[in-house]
VOPAGU-2260 file (C-alpha; in pm, 1 decimal, decimal comma):
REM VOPAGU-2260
SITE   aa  ch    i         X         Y         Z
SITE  UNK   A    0       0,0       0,0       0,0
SITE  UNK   A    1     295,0     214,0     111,2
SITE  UNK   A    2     474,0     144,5    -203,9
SITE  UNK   A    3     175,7     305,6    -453,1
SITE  UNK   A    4     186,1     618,8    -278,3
SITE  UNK   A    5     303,8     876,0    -561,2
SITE  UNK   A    6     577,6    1122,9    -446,0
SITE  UNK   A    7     408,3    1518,4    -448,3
SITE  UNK   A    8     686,8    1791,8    -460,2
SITE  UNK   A    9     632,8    2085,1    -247,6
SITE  UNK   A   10     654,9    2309,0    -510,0
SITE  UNK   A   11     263,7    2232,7    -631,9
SITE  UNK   A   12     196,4    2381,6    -330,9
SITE  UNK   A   13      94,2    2716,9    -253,7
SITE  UNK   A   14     142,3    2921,0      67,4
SITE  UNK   A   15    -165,7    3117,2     133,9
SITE  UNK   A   16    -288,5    3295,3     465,4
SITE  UNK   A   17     -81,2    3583,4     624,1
SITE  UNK   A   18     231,1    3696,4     493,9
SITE  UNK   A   19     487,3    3808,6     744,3
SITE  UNK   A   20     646,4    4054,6     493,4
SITE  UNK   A   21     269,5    4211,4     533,9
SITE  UNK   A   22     203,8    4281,5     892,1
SITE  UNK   A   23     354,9    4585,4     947,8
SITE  UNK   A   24     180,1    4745,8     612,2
SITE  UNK   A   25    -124,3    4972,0     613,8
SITE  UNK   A   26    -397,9    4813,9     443,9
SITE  UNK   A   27    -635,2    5134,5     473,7
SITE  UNK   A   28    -527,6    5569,2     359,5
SITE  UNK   A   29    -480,6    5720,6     643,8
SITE  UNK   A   30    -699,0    6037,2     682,6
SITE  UNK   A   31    -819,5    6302,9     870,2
SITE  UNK   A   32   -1158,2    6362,6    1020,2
SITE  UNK   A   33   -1256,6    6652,0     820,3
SITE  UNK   A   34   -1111,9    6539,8     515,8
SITE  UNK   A   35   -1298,2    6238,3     528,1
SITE  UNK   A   36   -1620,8    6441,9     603,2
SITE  UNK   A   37   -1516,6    6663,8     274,2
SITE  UNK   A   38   -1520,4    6343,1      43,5
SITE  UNK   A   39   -1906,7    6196,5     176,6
SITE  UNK   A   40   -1987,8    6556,9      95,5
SITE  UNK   A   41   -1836,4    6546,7    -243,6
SITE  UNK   A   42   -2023,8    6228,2    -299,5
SITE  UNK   A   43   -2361,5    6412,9    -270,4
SITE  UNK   A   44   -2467,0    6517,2    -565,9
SITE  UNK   A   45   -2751,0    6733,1    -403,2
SITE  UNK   A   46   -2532,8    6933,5    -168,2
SITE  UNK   A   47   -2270,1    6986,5    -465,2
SITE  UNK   A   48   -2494,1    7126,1    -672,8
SITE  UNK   A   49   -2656,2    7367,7    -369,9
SITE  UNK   A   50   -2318,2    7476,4    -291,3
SITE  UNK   A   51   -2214,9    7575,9    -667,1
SITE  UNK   A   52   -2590,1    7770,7    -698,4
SITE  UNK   A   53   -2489,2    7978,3    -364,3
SITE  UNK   A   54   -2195,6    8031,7    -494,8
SITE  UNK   A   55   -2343,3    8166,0    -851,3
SITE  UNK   A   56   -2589,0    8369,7    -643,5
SITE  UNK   A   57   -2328,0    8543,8    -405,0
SITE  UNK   A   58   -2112,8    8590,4    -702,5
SITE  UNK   A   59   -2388,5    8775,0    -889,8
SITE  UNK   A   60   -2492,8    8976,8    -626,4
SITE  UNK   A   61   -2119,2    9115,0    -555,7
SITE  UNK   A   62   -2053,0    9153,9    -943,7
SITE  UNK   A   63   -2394,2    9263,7   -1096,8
SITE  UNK   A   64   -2456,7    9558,8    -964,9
SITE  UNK   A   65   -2081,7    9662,1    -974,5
SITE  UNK   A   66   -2024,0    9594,1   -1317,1
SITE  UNK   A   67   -2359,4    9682,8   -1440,8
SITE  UNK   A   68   -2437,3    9995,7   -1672,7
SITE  UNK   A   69   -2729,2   10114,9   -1474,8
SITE  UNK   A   70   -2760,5   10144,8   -1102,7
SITE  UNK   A   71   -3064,7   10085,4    -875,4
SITE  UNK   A   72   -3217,4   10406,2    -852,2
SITE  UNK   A   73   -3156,7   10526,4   -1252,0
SITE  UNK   A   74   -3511,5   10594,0   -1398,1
SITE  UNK   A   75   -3568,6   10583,2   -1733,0
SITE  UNK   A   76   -3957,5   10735,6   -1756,6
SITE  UNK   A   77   -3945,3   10645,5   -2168,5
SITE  UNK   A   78   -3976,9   10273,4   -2097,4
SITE  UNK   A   79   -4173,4   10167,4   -1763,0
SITE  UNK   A   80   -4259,3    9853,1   -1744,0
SITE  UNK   A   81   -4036,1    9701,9   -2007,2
SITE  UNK   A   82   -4044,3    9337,1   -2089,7
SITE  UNK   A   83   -3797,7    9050,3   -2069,4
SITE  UNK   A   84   -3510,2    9118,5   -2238,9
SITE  UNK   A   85   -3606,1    9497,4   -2387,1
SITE  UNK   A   86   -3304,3    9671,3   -2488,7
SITE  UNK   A   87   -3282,3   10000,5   -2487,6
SITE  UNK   A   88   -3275,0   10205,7   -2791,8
SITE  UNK   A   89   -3074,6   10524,2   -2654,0
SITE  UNK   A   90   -2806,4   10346,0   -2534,2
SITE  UNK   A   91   -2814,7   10010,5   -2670,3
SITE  UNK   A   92   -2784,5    9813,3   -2348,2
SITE  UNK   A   93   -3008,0    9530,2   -2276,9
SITE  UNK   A   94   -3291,6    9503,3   -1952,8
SITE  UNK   A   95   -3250,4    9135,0   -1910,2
SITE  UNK   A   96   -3515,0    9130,1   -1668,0
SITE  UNK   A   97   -3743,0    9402,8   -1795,0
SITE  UNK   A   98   -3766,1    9761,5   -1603,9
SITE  UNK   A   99   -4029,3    9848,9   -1333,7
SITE  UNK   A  100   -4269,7   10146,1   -1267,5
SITE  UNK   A  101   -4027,5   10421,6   -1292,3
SITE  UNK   A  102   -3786,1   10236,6   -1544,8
SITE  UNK   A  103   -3491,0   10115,6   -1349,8
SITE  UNK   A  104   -3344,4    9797,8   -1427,7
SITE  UNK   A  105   -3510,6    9497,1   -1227,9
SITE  UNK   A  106   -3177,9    9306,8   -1346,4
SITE  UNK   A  107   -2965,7    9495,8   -1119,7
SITE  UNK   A  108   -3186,6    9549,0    -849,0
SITE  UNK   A  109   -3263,7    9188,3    -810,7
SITE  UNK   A  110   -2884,8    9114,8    -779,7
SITE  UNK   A  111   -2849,0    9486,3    -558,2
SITE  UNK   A  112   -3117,4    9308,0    -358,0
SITE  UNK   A  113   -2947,3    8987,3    -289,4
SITE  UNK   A  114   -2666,5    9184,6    -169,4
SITE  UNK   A  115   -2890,3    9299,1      87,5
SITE  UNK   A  116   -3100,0    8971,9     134,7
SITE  UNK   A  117   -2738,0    8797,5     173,9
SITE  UNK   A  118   -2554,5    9032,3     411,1
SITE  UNK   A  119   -2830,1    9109,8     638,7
SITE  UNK   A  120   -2864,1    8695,5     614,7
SITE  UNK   A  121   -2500,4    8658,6     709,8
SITE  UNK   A  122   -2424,6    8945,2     956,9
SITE  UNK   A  123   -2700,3    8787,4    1160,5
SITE  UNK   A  124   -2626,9    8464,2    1131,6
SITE  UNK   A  125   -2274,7    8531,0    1216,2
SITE  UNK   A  126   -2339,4    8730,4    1534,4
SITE  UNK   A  127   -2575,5    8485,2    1632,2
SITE  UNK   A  128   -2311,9    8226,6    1671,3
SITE  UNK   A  129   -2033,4    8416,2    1813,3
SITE  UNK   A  130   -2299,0    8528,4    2113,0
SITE  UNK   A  131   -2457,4    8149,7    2116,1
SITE  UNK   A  132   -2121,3    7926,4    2196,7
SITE  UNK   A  133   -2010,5    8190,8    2449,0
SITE  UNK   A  134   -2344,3    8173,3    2642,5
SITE  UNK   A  135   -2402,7    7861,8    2585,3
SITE  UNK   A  136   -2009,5    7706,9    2638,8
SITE  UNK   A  137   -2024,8    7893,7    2999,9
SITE  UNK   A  138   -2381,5    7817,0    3055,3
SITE  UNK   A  139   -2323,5    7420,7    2980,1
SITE  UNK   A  140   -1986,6    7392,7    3121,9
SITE  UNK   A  141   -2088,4    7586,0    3477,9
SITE  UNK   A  142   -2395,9    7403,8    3535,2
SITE  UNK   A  143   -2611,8    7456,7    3821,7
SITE  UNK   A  144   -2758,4    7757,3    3941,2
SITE  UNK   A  145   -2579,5    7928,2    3676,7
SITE  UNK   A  146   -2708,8    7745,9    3409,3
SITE  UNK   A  147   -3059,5    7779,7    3608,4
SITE  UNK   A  148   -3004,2    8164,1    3538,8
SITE  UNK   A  149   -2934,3    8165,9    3173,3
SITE  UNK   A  150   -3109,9    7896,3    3056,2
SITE  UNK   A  151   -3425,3    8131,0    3216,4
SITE  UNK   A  152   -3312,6    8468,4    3048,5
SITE  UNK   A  153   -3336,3    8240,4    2755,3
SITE  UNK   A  154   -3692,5    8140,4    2806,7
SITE  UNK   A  155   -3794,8    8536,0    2876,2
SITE  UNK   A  156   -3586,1    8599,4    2580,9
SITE  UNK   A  157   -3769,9    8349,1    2381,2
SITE  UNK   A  158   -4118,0    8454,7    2529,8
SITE  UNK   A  159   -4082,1    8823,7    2345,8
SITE  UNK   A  160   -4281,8    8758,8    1999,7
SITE  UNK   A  161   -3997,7    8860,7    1756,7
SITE  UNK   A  162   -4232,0    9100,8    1516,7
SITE  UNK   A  163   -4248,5    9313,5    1849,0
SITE  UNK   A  164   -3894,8    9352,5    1893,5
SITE  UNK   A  165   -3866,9    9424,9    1522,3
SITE  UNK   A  166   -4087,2    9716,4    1543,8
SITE  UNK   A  167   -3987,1    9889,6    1891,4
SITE  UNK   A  168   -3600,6    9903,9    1728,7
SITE  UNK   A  169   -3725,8   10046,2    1362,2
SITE  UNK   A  170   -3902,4   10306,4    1609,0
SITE  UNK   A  171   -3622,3   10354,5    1807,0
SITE  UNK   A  172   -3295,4   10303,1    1556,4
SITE  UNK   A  173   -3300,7   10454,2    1159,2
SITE  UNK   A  174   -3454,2   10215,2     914,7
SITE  UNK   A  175   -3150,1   10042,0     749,8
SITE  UNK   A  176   -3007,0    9702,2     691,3
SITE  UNK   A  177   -2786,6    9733,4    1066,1
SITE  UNK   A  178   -3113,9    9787,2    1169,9
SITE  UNK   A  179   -3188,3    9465,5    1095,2
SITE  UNK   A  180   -2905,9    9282,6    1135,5
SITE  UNK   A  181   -2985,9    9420,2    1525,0
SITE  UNK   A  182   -3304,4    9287,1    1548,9
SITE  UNK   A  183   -3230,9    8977,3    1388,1
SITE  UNK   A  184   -2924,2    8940,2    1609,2
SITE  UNK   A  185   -3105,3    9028,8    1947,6
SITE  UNK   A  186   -3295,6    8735,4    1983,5
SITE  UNK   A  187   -3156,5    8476,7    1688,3
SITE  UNK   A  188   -2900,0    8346,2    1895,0
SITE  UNK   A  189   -3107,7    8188,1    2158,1
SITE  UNK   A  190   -3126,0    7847,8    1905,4
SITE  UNK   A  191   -2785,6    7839,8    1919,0
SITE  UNK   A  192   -2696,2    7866,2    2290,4
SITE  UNK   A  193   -2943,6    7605,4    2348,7
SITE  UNK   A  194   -2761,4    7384,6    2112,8
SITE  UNK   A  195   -2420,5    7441,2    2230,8
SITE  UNK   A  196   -2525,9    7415,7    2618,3
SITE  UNK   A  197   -2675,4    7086,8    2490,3
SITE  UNK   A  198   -2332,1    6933,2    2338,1
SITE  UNK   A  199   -2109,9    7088,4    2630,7
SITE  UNK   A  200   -2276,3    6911,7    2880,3
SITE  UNK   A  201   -2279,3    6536,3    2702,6
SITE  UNK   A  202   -1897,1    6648,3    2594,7
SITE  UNK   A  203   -1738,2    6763,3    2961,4
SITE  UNK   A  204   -1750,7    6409,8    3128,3
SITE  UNK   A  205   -1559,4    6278,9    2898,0
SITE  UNK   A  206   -1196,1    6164,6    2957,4
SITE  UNK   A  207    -999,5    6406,0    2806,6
SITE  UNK   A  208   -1205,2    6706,9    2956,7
SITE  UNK   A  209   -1140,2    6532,9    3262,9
SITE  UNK   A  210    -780,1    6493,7    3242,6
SITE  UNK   A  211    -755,7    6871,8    3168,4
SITE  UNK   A  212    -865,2    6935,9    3474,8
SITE  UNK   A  213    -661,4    6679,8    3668,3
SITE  UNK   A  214    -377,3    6859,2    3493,3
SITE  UNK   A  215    -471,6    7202,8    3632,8
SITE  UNK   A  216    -607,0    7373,0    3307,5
SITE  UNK   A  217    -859,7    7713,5    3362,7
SITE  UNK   A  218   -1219,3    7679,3    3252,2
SITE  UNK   A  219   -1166,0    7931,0    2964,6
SITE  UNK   A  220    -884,0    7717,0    2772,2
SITE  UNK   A  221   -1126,7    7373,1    2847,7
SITE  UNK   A  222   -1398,3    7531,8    2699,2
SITE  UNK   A  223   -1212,2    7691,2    2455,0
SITE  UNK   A  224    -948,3    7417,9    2361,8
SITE  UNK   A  225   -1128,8    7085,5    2454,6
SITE  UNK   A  226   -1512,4    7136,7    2443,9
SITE  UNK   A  227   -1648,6    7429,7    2158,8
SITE  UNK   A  228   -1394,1    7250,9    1893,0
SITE  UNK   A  229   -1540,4    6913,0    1938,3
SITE  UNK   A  230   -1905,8    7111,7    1871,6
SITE  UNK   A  231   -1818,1    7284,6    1527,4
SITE  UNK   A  232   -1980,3    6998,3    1308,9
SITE  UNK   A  233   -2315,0    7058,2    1477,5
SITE  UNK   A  234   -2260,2    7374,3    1462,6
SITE  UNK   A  235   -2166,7    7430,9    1132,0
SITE  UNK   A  236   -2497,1    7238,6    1039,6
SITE  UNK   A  237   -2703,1    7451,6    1244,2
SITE  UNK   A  238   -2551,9    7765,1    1113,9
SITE  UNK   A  239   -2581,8    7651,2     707,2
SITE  UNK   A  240   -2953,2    7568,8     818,0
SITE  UNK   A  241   -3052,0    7918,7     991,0
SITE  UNK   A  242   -2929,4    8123,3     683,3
SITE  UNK   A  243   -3227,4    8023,9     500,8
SITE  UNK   A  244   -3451,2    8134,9     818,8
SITE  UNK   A  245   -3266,9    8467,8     818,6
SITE  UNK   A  246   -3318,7    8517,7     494,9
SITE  UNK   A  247   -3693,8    8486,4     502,9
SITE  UNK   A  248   -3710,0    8705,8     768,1
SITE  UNK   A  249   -3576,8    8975,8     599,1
SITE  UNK   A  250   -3777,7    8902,7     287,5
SITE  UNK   A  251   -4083,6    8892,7     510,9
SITE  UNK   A  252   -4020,0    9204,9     692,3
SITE  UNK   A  253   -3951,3    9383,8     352,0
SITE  UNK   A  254   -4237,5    9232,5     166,5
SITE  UNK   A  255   -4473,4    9430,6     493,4
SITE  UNK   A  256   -4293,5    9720,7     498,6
SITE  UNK   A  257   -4066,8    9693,4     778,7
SITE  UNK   A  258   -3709,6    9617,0     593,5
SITE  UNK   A  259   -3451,2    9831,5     402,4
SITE  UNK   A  260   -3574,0   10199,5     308,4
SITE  UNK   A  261   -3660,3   10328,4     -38,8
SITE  UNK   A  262   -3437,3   10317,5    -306,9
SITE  UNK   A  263   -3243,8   10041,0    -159,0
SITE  UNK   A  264   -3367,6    9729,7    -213,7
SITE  UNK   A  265   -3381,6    9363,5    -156,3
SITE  UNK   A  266   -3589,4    9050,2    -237,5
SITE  UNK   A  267   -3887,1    9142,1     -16,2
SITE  UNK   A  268   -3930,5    9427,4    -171,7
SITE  UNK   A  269   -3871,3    9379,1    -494,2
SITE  UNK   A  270   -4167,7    9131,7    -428,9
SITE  UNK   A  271   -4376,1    9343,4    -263,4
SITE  UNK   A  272   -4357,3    9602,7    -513,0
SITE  UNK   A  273   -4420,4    9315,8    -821,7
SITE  UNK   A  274   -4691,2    9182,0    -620,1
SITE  UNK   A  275   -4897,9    9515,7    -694,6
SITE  UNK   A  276   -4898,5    9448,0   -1036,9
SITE  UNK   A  277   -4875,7    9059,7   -1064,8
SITE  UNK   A  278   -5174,7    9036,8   -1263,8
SITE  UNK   A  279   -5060,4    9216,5   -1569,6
SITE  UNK   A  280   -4658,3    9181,1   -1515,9
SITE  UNK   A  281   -4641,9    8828,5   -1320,8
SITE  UNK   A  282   -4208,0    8827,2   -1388,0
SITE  UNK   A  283   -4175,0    9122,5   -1140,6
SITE  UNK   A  284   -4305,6    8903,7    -863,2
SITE  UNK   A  285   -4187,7    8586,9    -993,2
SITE  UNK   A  286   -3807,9    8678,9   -1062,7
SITE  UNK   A  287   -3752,0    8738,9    -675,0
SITE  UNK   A  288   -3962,6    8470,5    -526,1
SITE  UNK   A  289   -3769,1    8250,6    -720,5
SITE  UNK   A  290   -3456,2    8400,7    -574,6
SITE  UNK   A  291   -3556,3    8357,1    -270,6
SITE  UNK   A  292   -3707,8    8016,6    -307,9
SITE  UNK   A  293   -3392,2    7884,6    -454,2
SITE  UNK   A  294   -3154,3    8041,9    -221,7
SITE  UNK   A  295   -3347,6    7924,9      63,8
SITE  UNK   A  296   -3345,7    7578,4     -74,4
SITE  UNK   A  297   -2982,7    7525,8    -167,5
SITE  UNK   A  298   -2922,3    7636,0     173,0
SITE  UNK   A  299   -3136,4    7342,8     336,9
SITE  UNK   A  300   -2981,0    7120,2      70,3
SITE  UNK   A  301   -2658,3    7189,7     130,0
SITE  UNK   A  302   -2728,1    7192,7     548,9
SITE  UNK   A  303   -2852,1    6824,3     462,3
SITE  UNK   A  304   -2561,7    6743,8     294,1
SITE  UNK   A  305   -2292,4    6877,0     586,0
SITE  UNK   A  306   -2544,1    6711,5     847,1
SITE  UNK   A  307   -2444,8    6369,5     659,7
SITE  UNK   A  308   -2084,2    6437,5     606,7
SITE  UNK   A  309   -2004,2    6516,3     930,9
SITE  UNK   A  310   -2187,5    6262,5    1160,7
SITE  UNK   A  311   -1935,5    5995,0    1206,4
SITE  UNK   A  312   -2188,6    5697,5    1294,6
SITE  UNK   A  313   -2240,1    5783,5     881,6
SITE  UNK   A  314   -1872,6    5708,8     793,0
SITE  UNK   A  315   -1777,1    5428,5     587,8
């Protein structure tokens, strides 16, 4: 039996399983937290394409009424009420988006008006989260009666219906788009602090915070160093999402009267003044709504987008 056994060389046989000269490779690209949230967001088609619209708006609204022949409050009596595309026979030049009662361009003072709609958006916005992580970093990280305090100036603050506070300042302050911004910015950051008293308080139990303080570090450079970092992806999320809010605000307040003063303009009203003749020019109502509407809605796309990209538990 022994004898029939056939003779197999070892070299018909194949090593497979771990290879030692392997071990000490890296199988995976190493990368960085925020570069890793930048690719998922380049993967999403939706938020790209939010983020390049923004960027075509804010880029029109800069340029546009810069670089355009006619400025917002040139009337041109000879030719009220022009239609799309009309150009102008004195001077050649073209009225993209027709002209309005007196004449004036509506192309540049829809772009003039996003200037407006956009900074008054952003100013707010932006003050709105400088004053919400330092109220609400101190009011999460002291706890206790402190937090007692603020988080109750919060609920006052919140109690105050915002059209009120609107009002007393355009009585008090000169109608303008600071104006605004201030009465945007008074109560708009009250979101925030809530938020960022929310993620201090799950974040300063953890081990790190708590070595920090084994190690003798102040509250100011924990909070600062340690805790409001770790809270800029929620953050940045919440921020991308209020723009929209901020901006329909402002349209809203404009659109009743209560925004930027005459000749300036913005979105609300350039809408309020095409909603008096909608029925025989509809395009001076509909060219800012849609503005607006698409503005507002890249925004919450793109807020969508950066809420997927930067939760981890979504990282592949």
């Amino acid at each position: 039996m022994d004898s029939k056994i056939k003779h197999i060389d070892k070299s018909q046989f194949e090593r497979i399983g771990l290879d030692k000269s392997d071990i000490k490779t890296v199988s995976g690209q190493n990368t960085s937290y925020w570069k890793d949230a930048f690719r998922r967001l380049s993967m999403n088609k939706a938020a790209i394409a939010a983020l390049v619209i923004i960027i075509i708006i804010t880029l029109f609204s800069i340029f546009v009424p810069a670089f355009s022949p006619y400025t917002i409050s040139e009337q041109h009596l000879g030719h009220t009420y022009a239609p799309l595309g009309f150009r102008d026979p004195t001077d050649g030049h073209m009225h993209l988006f027709g002209t309005d009662s007196l004449g004036r361009d509506i192309f540049t003072r829809v772009w003039y008006g996003g200037r407006i709609s956009l900074f008054i958006s952003f100013s707010a916005v932006l003050i709105n989260f400088i004053i919400g992580i330092i109220y609400g970093g101190i009011s999460g990280y002291a706890g206790g009666v402190v937090d007692n305090i603020m988080m109750r100036i919060i609920e006052i603050i919140n109690g105050i219906p915002y059209l009120i506070i609107v009002i007393l300042l355009m009585m008090v302050l000169p109608a303008g788009t600071m104006t605004m911004v201030i009465a945007y910015a008074t109560v708009g950051w009250t979101g925030m602090a809530r938020l960022v008293r929310g993620q201090i308080m799950s974040l300063k139990e953890q081990d790190y915070v708590v070595a920090a303080k084994v190690m003798g570090a102040r509250p100011a450079r924990i909070i600062t160093k340690h805790l409001l970092p770790n809270t800029l992806s929620v953050v940045i999320v919440n921020i991308t999402l209020s723009i929209p809010s901020a901006i329909f605000t402002e349209a809203f307040l404009s659109y009743i009267g209560l925004g930027v003063p005459v000749p300036l303009a913005s979105w609300g009203t350039l809408a309020n003044e095409g909603s008096r003749v909608f029925q025989m020019y509809p395009s001076q109502l509909i060219i800012p709504a849609i503005c607006i509407s698409l503005t507002m809605l890249s925004f919450n796309l793109l807020g969508d987008g950066l809420r997927d990209a930067l939760d981890p538990r979504l990282r592949k």
